[in-house]
N, C-alpha and C positions, 0 to 999 in steps of 0.2 A: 861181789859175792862169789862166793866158789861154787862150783857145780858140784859135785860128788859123781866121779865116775869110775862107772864098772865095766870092767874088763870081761873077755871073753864069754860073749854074747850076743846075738845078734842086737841091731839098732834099738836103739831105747829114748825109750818118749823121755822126756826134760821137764816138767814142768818145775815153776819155781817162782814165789814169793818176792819180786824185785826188792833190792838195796833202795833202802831209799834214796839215796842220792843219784843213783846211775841214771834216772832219767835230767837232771841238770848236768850230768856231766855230757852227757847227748846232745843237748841241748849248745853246749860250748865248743864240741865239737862238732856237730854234724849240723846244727843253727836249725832243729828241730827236733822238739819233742814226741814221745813216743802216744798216739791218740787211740783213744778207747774205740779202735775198728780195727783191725789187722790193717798193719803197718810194713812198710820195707821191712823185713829186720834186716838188724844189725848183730855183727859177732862178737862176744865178750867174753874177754880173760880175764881183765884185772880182780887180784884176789881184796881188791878193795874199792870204795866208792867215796865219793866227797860229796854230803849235803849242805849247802848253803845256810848258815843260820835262821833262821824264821822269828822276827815279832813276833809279840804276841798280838790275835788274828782281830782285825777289826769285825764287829758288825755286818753281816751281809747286807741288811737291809734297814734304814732309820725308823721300821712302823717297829712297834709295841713285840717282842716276841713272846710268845707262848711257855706255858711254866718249860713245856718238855723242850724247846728249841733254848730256853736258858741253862737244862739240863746239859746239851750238848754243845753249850760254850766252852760248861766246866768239862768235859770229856775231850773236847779238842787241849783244852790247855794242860789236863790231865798227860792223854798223850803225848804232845809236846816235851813236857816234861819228862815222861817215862825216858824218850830216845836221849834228852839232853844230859840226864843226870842219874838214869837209873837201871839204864842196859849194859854196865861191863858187869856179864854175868857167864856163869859153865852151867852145867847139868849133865845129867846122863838121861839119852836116849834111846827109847825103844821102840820099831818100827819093823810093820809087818805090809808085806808087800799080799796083796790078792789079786789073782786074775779069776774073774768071775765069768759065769753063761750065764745066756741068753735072760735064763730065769734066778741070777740071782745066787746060784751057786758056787761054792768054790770051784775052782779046777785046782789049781796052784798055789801054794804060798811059800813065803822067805821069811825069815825071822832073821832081826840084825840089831847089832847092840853099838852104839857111839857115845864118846865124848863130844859134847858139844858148846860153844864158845862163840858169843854176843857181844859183840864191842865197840862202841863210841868214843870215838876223842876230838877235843878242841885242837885246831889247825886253825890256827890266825884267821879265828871268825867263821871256819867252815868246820861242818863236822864229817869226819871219815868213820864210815861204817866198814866192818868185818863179822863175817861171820862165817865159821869154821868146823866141820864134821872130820872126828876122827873115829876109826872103826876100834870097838873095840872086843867085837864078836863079830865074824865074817859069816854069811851064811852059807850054808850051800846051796850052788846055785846049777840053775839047769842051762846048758849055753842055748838051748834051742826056743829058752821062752825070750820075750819082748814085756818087758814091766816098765811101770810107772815109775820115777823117780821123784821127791817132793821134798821141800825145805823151805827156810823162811820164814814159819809163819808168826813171828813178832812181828815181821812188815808187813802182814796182813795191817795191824793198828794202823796204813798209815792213812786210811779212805778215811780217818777221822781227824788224823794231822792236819793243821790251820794252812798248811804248803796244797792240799789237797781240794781244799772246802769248795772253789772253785772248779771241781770238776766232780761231783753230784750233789742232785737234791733229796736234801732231806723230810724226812714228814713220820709225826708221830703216826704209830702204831699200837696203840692202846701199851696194857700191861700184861705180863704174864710171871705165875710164880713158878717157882724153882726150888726145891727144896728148901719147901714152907718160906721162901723171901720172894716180895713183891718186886720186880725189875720194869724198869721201862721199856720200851720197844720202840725203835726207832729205826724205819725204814730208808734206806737209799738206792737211788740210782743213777748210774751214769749218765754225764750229761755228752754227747756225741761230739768228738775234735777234740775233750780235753786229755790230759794227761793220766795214763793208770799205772797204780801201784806195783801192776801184778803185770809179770809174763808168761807164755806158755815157748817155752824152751824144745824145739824141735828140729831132728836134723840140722844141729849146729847153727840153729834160727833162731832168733827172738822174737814173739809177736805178742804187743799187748791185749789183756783181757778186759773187757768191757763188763768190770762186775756188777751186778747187784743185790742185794739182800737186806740181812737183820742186824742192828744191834742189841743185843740185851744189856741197858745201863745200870750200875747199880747207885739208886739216889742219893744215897748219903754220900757217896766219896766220890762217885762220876764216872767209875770205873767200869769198864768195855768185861763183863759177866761172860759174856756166848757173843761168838758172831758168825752169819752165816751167810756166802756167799755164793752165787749161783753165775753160771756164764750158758746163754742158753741160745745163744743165736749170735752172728754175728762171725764163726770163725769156719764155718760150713767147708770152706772153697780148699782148708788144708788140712779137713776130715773132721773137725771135733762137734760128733754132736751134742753132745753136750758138758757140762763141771760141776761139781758142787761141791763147795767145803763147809767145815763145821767147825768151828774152834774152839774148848772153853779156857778160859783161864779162870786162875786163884790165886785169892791174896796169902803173901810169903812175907813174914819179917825180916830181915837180915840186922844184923849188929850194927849199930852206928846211925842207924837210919829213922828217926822220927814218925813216919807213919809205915805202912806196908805197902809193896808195890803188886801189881797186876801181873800175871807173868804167863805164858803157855804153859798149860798143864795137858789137856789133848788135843788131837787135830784127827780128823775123819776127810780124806780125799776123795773126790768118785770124780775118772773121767772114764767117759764112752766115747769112742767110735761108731762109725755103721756096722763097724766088724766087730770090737775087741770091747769089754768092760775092764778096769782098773780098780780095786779100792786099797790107800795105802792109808794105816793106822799108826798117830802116832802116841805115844806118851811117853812126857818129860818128869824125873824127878831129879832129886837131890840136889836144888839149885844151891850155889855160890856166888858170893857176890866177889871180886875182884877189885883191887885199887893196887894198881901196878902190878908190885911182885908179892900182894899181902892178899891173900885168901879170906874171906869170911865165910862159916859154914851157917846156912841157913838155922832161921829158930833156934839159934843157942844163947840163951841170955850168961851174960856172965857179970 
């Protein structure tokens, strides 16, 4: 994954959505994975990553599962699916950066506009993920402040990828509606020493986040509605008191494609320090679907 970096300014927080694959490539090279507690990090450039194919994900357990734990079969194979055959996609993005006080106020903001570009391809059984921000509204910017920076959040899905299952548990969480639709809720958490999705990028550091949160399912098709993510303990010793993200998606048709797919439509970031508040805002539209050098523009039937 790329970072997106800015120039003249003082040091700037990183946080950032892991590739799904970059923690198996760690794993090949450094002969350990990255564990849901703050980790050595390690330094990363490459503007790409290589995921290992995934079966599809056995059974956790031989007893009898619950409607809602059948529910998030179909959600992992759902996800599964999305990375394997349903991410070479663009959009344009619109991202506002906030530095907030004590109570909640603005002090500062950024307003910035990108092309943005999600991409999967088959590599003789692995898959290599990319993903790519170009600006294309630069904001102005103040060099004396310290902002958040944030990306990724399609790898947020992947705490429900079958590569993942093994590193939290899940457990229904009743129902909640959502304009006027009834969604599932399905709660998880980190199980400590396994593998996380997600890093907090600082000072040219990697260290993984120990998430937990929400799903919101939606029944009929399987699909990851809302998710919400919280990291609240755990990264103390290199300042962060606390995270919380928000993410919703919506279903998009594209031409060619059979059903509709799930896709990032907005993301709400909140990180604190003892010192500093954060909130960076995102929303995606005008997705495209891509197949090579052939464009598809979303919901145009022809």
């Amino acid at each position: 994954m790329n970072f997106l970096n800015l120039q003249n300014r003082k040091p700037t927080w990183w946080f950032s959505w892991r590739a799904p694959a970059l923690l198996a490539t760690l794993v090949l090279a450094a002969g350990s994975a990255f564990a849901q507690t703050p980790a050595a990090p390690a330094d990363e450039n490459a503007p790409a990553t290589t995921l290992p194919a995934v079966a599809d994900a056995a059974p956790a357990s031989a007893a009898p599962a619950p409607p809602e734990m059948d529910l998030l079969a179909r959600t992992r194979k759902h996800v599964q699916e999305y990375f394997e055959q349903f991410s070479n996609l663009t959009c344009k993005e619109a991202v506002t950066q906030l530095v907030l006080n004590g109570s909640g106020r603005t002090l500062y903001r950024e307003n910035s506009a990108y092309d943005y570009q999600f991409e999967t391809s088959d590599q003789n059984g692995s898959w290599k993920f990319l993903e790519t921000r170009s600006s294309r509204n630069t904001a102005f910017r103040d060099p004396a402040r310290t902002l958040l920076v944030t990306s990724g959040f399609a790898s947020l899905l992947l705490v429900a990828h079958p590569m993942y299952e093994a590193s939290y548990t899940f457990q229904a969480d009743g129902s909640e509606t959502i304009g006027g639709i009834s969604y599932q809720r399905i709660r998880f958490t980190p199980i400590a020493g396994t593998s996380s999705p997600a890093t907090l990028r600082l000072r040219g550091k990697n260290y993984p986040l120990p998430l937990s949160g929400i799903l919101w399912i939606d029944p009929q098709s399987g699909g990851i509605v809302k998710l919400e993510a919280t990291v609240d303990s755990g990264l103390t010793d290199i300042g962060l008191a606390g995270m919380r993200s928000e993410v919703y998606f919506a279903q998009h048709a594209f031409k060619g494609l059979q059903h509709s797919v799930w896709v990032p439509e907005s993301a709400t970031i909140d990180v604190q320090t003892p010192r500093q508040h954060w909130r960076n805002l995102h929303r995606f539209t005008d997705y495209k679907r891509f197949d090579v050098d052939v464009h598809e523009e979303i919901g145009k039937e022809q």
